[in-house]
N, C-alpha and C positions, 0 to 999 in steps of 0.2 A: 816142153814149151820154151820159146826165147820172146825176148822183149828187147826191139830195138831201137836205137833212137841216134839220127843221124845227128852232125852238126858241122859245121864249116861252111856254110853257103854265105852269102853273100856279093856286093855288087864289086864290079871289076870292069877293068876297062879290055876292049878289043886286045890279043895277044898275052894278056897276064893269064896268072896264074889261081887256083885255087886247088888245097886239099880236102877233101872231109872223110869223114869220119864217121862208123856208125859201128856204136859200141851196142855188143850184145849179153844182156842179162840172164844167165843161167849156164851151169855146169856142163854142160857138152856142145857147147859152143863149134870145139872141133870137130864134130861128127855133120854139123851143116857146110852143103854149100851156100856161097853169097851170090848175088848180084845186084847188080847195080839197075837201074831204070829212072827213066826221066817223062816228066809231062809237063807239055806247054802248054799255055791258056789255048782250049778248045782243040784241041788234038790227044791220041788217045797215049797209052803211056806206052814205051818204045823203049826196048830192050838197050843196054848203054853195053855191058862189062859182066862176066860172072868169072865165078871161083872155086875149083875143087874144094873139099877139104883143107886138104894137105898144102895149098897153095903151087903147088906143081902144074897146074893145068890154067890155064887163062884164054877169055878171046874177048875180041869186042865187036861192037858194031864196025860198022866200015866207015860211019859216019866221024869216029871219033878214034879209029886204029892208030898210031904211032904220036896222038896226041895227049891221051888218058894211058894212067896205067893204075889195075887193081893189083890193091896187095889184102896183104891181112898177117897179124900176130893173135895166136893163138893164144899166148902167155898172156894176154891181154883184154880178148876176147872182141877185138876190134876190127873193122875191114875197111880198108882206106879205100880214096878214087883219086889219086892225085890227076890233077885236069891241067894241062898247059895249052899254049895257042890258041887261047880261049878266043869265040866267036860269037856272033849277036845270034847266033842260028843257037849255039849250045844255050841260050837262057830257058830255063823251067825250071818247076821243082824235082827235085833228086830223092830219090827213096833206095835204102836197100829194102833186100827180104833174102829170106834165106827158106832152105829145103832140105828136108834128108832124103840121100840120096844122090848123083851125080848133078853136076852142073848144067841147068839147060838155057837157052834162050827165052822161053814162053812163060811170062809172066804168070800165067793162068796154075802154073805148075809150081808157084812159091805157097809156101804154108801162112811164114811171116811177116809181116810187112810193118816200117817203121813211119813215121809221121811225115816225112818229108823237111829236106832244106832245100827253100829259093837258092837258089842262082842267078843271077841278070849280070850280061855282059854288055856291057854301053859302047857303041860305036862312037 
């Protein structure tokens, strides 16, 4: 089992910036993938960003490609979203989750899931 819990959300204005962070609780940490996912008030939750293992492998939505970028430290047990050119469209809450096994898009297919950090980007 992992236990996750995001944090860095917060409010920002149009074009800035935010990281977060969602630190993962338990010993094989590296043996999951991550990913990233977002829900806005009254829409369903929509795949952002995910993460091999090994951190070698990455994709994202299209909505959010050469704007976001996932990482992750294993030594740490962390998995970042760094978000730039932030937009009033990116505002929801952020959750990762994580999964053994390879990285996929379908939410339905995470084991884990951490509590969520807002995000709100003010035009």
């Amino acid at each position: 089992q992992v236990q996750l819990v995001e944090s860095g959300g917060g409010l920002v204005q149009a074009g800035g910036s935010l990281r977060l962070s969602c630190a993962a609780a338990g010993r094989t940490f590296s043996s999951y993938a991550m990913g990233w996912f977002r829900q806005a008030p009254g829409k369903e939750r929509d795949f952002v960003a995910h993460i091999n293992w090994s951190g070698g492998s990455l994709y994202y939505a299209d909505s959010v490609k050469g704007r976001f970028t996932i990482s992750r430290d294993n030594t740490k047990n962390t998995v970042y979203l760094q978000m730039t050119s932030l937009k009033p469209e990116d505002t929801a809450v952020y959750f990762c989750a994580a999964r053994v096994g390879s990285a996929v898009r379908s939410n339905s297919a995470y084991d884990y899931w951490g509590q969520g950090t807002q995000v709100t980007v003010s035009s």
